[in-house]
PyMOL Python script that loads the backbone (N, CA, C, O; Angstrom):
from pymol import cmd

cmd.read_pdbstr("""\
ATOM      1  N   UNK A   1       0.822  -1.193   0.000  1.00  0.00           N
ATOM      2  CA  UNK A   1       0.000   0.000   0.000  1.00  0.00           C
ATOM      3  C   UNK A   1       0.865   1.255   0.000  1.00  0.00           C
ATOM      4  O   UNK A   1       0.514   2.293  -0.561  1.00  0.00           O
ATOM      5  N   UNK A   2       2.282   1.070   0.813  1.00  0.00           N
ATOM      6  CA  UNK A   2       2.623   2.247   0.579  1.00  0.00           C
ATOM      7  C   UNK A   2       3.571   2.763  -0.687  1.00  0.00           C
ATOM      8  O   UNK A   2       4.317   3.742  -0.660  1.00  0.00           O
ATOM      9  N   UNK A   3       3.297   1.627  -2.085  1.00  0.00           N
ATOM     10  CA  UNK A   3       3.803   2.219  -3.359  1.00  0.00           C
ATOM     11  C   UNK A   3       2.815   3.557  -4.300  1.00  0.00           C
ATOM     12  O   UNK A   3       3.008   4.575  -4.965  1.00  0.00           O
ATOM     13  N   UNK A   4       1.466   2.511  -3.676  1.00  0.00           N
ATOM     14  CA  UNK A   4       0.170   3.149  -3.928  1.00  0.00           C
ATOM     15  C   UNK A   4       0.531   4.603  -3.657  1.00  0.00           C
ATOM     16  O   UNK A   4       0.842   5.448  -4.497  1.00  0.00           O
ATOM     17  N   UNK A   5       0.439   4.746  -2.362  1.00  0.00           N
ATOM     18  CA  UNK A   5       0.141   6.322  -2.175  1.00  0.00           C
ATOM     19  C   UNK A   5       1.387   7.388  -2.644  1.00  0.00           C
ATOM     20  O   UNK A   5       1.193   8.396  -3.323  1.00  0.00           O
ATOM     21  N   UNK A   6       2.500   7.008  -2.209  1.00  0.00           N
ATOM     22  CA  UNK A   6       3.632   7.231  -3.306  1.00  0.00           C
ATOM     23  C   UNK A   6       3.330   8.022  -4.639  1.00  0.00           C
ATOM     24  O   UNK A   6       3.388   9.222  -4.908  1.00  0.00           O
ATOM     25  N   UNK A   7       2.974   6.867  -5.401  1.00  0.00           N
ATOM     26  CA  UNK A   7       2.531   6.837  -6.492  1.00  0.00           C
ATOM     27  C   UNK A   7       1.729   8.184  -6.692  1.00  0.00           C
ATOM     28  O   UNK A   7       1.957   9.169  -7.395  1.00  0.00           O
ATOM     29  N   UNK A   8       0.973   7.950  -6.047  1.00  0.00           N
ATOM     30  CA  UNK A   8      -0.739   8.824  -6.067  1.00  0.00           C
ATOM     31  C   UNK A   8      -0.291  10.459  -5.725  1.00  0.00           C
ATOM     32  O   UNK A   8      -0.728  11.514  -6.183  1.00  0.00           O
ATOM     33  N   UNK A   9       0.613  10.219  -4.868  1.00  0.00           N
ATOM     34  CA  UNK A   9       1.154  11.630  -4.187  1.00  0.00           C
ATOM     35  C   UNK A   9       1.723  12.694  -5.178  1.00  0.00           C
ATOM     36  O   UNK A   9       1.369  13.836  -5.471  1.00  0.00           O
ATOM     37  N   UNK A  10       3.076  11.612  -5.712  1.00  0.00           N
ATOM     38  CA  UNK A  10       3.764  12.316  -6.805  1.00  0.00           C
ATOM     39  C   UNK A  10       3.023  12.477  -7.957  1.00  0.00           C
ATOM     40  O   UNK A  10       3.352  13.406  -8.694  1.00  0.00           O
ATOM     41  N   UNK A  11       1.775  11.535  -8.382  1.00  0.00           N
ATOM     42  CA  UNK A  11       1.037  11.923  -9.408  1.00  0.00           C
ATOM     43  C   UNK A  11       0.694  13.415  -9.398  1.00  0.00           C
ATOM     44  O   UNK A  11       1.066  14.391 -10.048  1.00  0.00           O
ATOM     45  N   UNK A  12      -0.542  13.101  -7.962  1.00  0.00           N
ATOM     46  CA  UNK A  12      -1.223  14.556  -7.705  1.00  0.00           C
ATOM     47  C   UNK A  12      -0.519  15.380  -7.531  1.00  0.00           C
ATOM     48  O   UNK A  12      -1.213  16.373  -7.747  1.00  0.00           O
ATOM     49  N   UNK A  13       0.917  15.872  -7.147  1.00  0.00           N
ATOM     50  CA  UNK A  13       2.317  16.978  -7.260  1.00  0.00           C
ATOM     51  C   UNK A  13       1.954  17.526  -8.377  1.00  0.00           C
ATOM     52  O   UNK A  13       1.352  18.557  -8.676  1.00  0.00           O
ATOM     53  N   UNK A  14       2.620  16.294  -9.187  1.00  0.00           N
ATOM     54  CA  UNK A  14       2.633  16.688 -10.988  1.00  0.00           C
ATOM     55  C   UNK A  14       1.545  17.306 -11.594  1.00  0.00           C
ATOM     56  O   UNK A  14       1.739  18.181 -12.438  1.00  0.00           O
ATOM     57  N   UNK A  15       0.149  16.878 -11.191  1.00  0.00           N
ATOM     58  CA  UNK A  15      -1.044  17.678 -12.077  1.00  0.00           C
ATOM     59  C   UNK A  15      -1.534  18.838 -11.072  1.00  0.00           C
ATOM     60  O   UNK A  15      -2.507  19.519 -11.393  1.00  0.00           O
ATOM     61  N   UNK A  16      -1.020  19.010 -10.142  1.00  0.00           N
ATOM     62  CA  UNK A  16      -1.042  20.736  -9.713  1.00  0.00           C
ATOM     63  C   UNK A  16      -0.255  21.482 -10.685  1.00  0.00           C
ATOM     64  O   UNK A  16      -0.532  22.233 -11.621  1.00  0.00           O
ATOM     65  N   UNK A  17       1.091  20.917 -10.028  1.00  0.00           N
ATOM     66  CA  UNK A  17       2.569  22.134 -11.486  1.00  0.00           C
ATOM     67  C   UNK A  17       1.562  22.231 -12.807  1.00  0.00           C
ATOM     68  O   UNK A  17       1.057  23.348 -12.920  1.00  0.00           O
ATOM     69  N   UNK A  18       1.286  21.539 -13.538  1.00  0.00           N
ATOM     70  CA  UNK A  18       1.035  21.518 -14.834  1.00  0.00           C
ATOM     71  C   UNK A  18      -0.772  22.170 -14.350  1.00  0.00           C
ATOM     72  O   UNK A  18      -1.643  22.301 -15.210  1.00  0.00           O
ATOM     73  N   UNK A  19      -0.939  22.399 -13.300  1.00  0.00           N
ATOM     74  CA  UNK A  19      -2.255  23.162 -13.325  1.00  0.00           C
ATOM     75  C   UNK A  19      -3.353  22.195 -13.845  1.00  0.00           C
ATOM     76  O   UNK A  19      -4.342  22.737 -14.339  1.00  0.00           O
ATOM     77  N   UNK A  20      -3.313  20.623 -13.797  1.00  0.00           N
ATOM     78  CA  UNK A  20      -4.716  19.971 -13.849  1.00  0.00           C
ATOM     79  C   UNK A  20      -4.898  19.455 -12.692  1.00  0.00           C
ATOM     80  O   UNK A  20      -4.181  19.278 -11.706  1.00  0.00           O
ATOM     81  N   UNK A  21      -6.254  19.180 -13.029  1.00  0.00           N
ATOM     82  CA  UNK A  21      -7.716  18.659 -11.718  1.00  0.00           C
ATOM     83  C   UNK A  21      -7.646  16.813 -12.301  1.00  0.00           C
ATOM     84  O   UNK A  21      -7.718  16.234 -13.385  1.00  0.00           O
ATOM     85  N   UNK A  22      -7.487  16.467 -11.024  1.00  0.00           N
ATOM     86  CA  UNK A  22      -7.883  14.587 -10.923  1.00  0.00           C
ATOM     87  C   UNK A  22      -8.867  14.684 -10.130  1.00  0.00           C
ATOM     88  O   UNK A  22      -8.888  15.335  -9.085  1.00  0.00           O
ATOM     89  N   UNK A  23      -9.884  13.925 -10.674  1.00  0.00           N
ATOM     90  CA  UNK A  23     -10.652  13.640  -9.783  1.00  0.00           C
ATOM     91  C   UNK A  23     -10.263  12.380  -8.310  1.00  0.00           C
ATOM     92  O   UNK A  23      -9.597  11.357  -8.469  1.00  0.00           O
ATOM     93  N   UNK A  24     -10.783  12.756  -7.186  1.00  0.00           N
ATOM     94  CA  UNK A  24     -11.129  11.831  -6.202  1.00  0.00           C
ATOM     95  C   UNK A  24     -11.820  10.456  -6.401  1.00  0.00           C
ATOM     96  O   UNK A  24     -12.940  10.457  -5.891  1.00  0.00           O
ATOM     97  N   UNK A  25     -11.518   9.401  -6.932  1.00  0.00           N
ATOM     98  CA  UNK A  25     -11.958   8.139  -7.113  1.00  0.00           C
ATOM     99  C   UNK A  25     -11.628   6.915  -6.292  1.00  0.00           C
ATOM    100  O   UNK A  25     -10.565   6.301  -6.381  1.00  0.00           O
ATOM    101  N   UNK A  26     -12.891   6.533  -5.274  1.00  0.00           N
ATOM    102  CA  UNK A  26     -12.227   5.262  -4.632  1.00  0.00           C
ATOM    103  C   UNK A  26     -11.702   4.302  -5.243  1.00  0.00           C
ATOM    104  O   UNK A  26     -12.102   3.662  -6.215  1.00  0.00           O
ATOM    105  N   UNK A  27     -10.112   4.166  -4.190  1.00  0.00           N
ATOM    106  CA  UNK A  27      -9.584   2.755  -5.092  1.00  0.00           C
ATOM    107  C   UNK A  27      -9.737   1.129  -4.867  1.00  0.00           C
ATOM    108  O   UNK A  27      -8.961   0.206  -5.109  1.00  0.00           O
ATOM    109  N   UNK A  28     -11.058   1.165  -4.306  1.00  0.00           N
ATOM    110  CA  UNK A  28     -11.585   0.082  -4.303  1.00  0.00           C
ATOM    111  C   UNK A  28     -12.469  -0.418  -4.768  1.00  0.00           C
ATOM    112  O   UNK A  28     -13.276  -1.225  -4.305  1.00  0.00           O
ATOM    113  N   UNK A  29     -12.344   0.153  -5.977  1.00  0.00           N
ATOM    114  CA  UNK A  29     -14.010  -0.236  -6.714  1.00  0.00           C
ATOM    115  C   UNK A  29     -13.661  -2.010  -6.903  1.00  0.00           C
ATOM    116  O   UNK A  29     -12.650  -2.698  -6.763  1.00  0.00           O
ATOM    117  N   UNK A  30     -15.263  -2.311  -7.341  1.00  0.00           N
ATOM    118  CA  UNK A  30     -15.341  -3.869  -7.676  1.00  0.00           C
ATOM    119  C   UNK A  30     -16.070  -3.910  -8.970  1.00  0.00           C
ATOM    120  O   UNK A  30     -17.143  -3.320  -9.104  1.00  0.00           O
ATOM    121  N   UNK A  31     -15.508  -4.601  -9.940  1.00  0.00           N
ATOM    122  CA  UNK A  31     -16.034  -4.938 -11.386  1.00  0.00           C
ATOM    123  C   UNK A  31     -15.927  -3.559 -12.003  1.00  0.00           C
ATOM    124  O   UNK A  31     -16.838  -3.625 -12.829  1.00  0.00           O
ATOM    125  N   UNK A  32     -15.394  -2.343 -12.133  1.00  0.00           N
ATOM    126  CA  UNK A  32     -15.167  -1.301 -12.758  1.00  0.00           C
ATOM    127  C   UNK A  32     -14.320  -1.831 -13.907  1.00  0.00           C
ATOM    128  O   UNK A  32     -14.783  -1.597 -15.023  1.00  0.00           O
ATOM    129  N   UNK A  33     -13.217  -2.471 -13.858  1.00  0.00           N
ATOM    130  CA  UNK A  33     -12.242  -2.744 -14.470  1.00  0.00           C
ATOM    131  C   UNK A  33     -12.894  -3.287 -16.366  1.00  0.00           C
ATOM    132  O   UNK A  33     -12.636  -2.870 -17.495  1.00  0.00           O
ATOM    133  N   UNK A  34     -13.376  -3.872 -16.069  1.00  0.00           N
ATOM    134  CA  UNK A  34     -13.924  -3.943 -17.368  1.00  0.00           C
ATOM    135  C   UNK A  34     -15.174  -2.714 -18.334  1.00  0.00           C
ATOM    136  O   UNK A  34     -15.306  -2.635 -19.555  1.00  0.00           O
ATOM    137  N   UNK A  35     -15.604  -2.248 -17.709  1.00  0.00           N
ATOM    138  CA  UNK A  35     -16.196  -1.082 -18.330  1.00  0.00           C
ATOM    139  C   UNK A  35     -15.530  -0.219 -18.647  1.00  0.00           C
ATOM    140  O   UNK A  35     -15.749   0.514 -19.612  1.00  0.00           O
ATOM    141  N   UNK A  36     -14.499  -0.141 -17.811  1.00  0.00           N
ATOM    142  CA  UNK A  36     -13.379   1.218 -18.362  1.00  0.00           C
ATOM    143  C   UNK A  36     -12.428   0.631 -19.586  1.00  0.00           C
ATOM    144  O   UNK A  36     -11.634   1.417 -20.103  1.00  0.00           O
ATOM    145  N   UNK A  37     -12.483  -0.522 -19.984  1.00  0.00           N
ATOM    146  CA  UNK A  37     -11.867  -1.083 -20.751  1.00  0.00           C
ATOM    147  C   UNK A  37     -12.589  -0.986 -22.134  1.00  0.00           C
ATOM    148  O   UNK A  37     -12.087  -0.675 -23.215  1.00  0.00           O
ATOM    149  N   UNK A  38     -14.051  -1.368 -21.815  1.00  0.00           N
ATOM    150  CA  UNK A  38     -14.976  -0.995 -23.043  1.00  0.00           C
ATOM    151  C   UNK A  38     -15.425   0.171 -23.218  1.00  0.00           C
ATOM    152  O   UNK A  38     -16.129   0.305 -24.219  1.00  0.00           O
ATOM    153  N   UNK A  39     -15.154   1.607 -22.197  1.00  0.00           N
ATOM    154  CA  UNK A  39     -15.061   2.565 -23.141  1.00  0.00           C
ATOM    155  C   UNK A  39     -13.546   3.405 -23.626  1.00  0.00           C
ATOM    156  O   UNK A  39     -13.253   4.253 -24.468  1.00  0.00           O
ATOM    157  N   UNK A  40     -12.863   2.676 -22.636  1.00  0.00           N
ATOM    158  CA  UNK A  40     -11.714   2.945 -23.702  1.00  0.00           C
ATOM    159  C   UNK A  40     -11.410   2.301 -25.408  1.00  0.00           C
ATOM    160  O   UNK A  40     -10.597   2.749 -26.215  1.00  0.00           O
ATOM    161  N   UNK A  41     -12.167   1.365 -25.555  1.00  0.00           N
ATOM    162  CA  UNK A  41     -12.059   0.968 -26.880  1.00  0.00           C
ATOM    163  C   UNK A  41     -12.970   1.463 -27.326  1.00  0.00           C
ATOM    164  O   UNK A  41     -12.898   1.178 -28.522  1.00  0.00           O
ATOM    165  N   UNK A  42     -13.936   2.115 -27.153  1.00  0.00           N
ATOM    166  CA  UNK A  42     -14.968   2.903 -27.979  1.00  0.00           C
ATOM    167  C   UNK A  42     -14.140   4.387 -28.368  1.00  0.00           C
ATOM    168  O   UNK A  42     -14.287   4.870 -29.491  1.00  0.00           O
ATOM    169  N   UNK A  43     -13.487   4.885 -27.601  1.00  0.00           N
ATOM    170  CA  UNK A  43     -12.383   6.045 -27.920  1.00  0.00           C
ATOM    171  C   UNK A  43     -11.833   6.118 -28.979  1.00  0.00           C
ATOM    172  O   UNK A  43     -11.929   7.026 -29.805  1.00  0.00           O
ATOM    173  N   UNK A  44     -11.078   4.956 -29.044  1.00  0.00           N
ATOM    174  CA  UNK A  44      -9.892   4.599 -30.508  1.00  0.00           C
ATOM    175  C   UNK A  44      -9.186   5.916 -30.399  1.00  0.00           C
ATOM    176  O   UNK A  44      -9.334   6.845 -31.193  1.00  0.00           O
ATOM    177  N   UNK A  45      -8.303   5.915 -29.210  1.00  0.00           N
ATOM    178  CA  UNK A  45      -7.085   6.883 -29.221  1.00  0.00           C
ATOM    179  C   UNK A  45      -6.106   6.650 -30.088  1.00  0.00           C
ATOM    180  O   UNK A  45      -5.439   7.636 -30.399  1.00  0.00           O
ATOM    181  N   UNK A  46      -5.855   5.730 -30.519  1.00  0.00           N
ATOM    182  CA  UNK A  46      -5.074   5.951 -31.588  1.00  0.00           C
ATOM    183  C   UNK A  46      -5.724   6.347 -32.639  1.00  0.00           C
ATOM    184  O   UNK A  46      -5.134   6.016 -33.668  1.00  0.00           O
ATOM    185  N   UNK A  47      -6.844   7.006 -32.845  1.00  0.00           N
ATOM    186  CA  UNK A  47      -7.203   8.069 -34.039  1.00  0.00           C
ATOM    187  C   UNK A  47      -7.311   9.233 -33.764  1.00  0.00           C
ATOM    188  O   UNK A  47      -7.329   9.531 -32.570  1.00  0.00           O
ATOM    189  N   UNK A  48      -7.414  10.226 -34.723  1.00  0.00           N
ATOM    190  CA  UNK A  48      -6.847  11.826 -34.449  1.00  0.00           C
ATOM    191  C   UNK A  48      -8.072  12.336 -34.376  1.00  0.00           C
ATOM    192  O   UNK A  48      -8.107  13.430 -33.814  1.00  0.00           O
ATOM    193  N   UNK A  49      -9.723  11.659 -34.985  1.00  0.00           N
ATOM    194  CA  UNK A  49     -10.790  11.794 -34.796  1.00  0.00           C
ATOM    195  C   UNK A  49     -11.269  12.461 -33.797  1.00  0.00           C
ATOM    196  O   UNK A  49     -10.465  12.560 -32.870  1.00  0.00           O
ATOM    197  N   UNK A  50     -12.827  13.234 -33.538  1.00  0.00           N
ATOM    198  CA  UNK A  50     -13.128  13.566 -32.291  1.00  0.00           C
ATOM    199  C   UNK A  50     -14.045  12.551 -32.048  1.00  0.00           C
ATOM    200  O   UNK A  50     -14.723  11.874 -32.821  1.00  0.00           O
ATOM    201  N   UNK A  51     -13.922  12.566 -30.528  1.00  0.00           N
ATOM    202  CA  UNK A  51     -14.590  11.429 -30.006  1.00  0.00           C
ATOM    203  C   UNK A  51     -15.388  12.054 -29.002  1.00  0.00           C
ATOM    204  O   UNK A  51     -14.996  13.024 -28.353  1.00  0.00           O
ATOM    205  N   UNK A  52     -16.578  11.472 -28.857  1.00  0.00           N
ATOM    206  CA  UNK A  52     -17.925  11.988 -27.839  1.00  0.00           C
ATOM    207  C   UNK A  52     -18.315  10.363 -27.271  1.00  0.00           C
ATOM    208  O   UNK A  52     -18.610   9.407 -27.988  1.00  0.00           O
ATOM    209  N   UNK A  53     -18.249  10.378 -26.248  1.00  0.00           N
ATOM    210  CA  UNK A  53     -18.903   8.959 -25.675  1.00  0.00           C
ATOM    211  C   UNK A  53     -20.292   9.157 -24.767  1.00  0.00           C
ATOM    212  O   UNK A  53     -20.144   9.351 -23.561  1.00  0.00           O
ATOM    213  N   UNK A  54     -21.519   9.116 -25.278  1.00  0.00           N
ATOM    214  CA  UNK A  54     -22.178   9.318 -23.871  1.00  0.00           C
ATOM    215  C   UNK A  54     -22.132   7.605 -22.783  1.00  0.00           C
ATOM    216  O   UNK A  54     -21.637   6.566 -23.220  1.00  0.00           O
ATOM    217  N   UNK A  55     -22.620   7.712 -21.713  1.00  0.00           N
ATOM    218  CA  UNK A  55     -22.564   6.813 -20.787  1.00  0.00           C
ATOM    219  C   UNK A  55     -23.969   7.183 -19.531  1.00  0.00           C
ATOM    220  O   UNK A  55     -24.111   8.016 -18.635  1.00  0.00           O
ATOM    221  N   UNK A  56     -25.001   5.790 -20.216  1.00  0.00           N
ATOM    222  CA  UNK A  56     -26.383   6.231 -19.928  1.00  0.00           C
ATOM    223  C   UNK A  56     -26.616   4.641 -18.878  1.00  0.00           C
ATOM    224  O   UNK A  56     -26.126   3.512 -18.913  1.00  0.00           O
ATOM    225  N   UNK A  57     -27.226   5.067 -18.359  1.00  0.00           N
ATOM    226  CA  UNK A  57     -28.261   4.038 -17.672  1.00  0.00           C
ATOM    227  C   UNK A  57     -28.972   4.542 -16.042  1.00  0.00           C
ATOM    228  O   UNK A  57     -29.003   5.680 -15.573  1.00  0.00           O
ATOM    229  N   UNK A  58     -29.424   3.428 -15.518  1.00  0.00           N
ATOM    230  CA  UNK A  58     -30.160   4.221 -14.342  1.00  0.00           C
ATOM    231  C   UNK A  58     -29.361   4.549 -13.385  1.00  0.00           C
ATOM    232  O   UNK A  58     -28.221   4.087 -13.416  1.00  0.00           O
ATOM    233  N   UNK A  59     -29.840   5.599 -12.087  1.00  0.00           N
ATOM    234  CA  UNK A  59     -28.712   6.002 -11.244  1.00  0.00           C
ATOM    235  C   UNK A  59     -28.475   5.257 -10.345  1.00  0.00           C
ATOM    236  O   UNK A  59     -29.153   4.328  -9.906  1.00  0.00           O
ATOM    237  N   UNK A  60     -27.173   5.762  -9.934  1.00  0.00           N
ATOM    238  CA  UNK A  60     -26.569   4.734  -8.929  1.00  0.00           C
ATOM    239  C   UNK A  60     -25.348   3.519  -9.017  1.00  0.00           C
ATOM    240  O   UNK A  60     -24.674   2.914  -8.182  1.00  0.00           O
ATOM    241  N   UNK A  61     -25.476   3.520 -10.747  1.00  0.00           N
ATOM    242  CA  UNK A  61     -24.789   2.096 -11.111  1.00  0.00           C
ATOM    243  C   UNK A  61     -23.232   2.354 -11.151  1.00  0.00           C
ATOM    244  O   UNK A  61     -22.494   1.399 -10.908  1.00  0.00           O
ATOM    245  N   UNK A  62     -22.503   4.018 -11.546  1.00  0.00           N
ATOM    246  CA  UNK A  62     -21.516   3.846 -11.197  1.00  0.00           C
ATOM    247  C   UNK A  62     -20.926   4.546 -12.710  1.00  0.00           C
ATOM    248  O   UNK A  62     -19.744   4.248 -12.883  1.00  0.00           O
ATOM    249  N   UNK A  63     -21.436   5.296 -13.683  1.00  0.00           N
ATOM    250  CA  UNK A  63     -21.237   6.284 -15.025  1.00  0.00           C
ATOM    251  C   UNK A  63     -20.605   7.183 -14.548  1.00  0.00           C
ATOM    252  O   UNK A  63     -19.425   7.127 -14.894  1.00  0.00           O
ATOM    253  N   UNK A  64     -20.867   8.099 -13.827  1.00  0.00           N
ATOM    254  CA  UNK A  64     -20.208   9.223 -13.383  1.00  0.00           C
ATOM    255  C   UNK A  64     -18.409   8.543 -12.926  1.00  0.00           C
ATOM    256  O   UNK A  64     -17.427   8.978 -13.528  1.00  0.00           O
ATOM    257  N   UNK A  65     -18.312   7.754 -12.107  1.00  0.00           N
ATOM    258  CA  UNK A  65     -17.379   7.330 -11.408  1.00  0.00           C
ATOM    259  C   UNK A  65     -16.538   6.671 -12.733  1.00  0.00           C
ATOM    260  O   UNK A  65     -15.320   6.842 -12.790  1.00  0.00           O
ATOM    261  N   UNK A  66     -17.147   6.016 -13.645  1.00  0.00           N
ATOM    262  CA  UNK A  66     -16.420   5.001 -14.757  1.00  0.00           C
ATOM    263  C   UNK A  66     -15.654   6.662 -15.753  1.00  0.00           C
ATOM    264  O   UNK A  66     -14.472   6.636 -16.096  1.00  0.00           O
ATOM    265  N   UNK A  67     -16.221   7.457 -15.948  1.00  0.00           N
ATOM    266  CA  UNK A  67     -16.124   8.679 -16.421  1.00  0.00           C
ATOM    267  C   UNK A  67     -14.768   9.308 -15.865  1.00  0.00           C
ATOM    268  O   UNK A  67     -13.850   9.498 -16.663  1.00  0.00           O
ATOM    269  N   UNK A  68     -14.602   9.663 -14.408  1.00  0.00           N
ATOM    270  CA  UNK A  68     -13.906   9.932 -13.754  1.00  0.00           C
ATOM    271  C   UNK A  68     -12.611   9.604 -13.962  1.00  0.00           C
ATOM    272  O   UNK A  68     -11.625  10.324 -14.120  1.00  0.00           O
ATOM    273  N   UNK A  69     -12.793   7.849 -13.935  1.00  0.00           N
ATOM    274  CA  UNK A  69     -11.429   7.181 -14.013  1.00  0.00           C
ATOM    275  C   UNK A  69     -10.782   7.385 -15.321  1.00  0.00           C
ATOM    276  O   UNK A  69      -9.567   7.525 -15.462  1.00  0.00           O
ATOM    277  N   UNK A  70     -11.902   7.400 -16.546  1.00  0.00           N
ATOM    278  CA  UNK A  70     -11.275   7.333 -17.725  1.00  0.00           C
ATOM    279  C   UNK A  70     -10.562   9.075 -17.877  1.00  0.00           C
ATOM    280  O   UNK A  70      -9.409   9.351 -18.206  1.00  0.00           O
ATOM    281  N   UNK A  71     -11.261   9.679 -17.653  1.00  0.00           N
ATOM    282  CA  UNK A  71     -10.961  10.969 -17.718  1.00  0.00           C
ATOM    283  C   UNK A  71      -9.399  11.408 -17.200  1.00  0.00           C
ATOM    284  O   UNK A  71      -8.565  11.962 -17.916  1.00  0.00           O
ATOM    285  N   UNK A  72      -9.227  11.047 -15.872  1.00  0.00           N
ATOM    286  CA  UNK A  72      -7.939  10.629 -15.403  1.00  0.00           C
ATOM    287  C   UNK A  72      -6.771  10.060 -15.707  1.00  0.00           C
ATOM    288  O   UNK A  72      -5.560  10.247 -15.588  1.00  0.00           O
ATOM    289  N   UNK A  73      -7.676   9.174 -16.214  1.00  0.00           N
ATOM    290  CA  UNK A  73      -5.946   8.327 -16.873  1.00  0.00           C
ATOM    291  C   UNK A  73      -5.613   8.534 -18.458  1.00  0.00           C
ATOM    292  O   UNK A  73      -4.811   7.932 -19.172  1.00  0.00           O
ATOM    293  N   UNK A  74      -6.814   9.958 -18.854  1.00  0.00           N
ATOM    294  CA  UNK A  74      -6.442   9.692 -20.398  1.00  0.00           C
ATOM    295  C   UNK A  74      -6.059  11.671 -20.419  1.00  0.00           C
ATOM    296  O   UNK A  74      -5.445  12.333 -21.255  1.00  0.00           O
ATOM    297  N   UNK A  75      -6.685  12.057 -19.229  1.00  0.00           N
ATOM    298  CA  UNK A  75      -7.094  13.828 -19.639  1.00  0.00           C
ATOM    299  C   UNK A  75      -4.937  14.298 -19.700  1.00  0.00           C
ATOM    300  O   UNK A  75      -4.544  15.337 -20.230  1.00  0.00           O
ATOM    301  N   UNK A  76      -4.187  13.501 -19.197  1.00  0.00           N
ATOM    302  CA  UNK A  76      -2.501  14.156 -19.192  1.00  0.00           C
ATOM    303  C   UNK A  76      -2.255  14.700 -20.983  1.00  0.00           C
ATOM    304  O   UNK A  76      -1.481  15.551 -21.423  1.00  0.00           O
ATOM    305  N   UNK A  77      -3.463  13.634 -21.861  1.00  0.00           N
ATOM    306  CA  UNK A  77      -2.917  13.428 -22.935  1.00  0.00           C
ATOM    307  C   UNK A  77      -2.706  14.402 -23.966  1.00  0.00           C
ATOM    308  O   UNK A  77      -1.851  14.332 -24.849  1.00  0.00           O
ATOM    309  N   UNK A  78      -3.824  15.619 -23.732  1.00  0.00           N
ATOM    310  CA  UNK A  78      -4.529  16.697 -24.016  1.00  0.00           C
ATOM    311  C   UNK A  78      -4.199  17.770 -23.626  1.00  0.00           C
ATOM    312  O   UNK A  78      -4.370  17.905 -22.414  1.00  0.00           O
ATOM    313  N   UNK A  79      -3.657  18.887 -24.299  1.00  0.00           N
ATOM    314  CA  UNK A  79      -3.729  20.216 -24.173  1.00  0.00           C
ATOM    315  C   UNK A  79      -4.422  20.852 -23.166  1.00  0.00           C
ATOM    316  O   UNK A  79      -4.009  21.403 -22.146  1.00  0.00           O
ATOM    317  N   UNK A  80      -5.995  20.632 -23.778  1.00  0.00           N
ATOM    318  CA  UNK A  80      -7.066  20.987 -23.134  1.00  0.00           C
ATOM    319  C   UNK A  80      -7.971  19.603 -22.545  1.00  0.00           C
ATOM    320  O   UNK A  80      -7.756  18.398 -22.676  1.00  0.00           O
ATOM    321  N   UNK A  81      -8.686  20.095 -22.090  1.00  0.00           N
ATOM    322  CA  UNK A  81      -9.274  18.781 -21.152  1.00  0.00           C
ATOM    323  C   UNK A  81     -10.698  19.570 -20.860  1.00  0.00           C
ATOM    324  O   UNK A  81     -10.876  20.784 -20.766  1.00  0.00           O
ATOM    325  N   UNK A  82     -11.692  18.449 -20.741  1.00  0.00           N
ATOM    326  CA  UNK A  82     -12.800  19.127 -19.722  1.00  0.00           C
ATOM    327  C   UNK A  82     -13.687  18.353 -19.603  1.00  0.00           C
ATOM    328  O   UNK A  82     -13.889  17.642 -20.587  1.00  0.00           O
ATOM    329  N   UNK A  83     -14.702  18.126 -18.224  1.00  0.00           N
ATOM    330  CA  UNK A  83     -15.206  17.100 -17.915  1.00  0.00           C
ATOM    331  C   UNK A  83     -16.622  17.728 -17.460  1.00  0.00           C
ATOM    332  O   UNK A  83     -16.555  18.616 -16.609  1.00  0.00           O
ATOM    333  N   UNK A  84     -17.862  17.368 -17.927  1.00  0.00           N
ATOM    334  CA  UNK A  84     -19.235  17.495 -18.182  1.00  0.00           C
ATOM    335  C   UNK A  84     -19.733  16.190 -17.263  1.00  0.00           C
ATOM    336  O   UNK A  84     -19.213  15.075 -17.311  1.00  0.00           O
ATOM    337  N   UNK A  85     -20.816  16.564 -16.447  1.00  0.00           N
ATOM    338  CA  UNK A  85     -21.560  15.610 -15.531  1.00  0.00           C
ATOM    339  C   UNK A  85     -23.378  16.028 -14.949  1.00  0.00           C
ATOM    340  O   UNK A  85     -23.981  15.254 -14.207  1.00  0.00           O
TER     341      UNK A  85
END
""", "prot")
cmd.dss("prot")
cmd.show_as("cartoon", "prot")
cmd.util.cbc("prot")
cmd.orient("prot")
């Protein structure tokens, strides 16, 4: 655990300097791992395309949060960035 926070620390350092926002995401989710996988392949970052993903269903199930993560681990990639909820 304590590579984790390490990790997490010097991350969050780095996206202050460079002036971006991470979101707060528990790191204990359960079964996330695969949804973030299927909308990362709906992305197709390796195309120069624009990409719009919506992410619908009833509340509670966990869109906002799947959003979050992807947003996070993809928003360094981008100039600009911005996150709608």
């Amino acid at each position: 655990m304590y590579e984790f926070d390490h990790i997490k620390r010097m991350t969050n350092s780095i996206f202050r300097q460079l002036n971006c926002e991470r979101f707060e995401v528990d790191g204990n989710l359960v079964g996330i791992d695969s949804r973030i996988k299927e909308v990362n392949l709906l992305l197709h970052m390796e195309s120069n395309d624009v990409r719009i993903v919506g992410i619908y269903g009833i509340g509670e199930i966990g869109k906002t949060t799947i959003a979050k993560v992807i947003y996070n681990e993809l928003s360094w990639e981008f100039e600009y960035m911005s996150f709608a909820s």
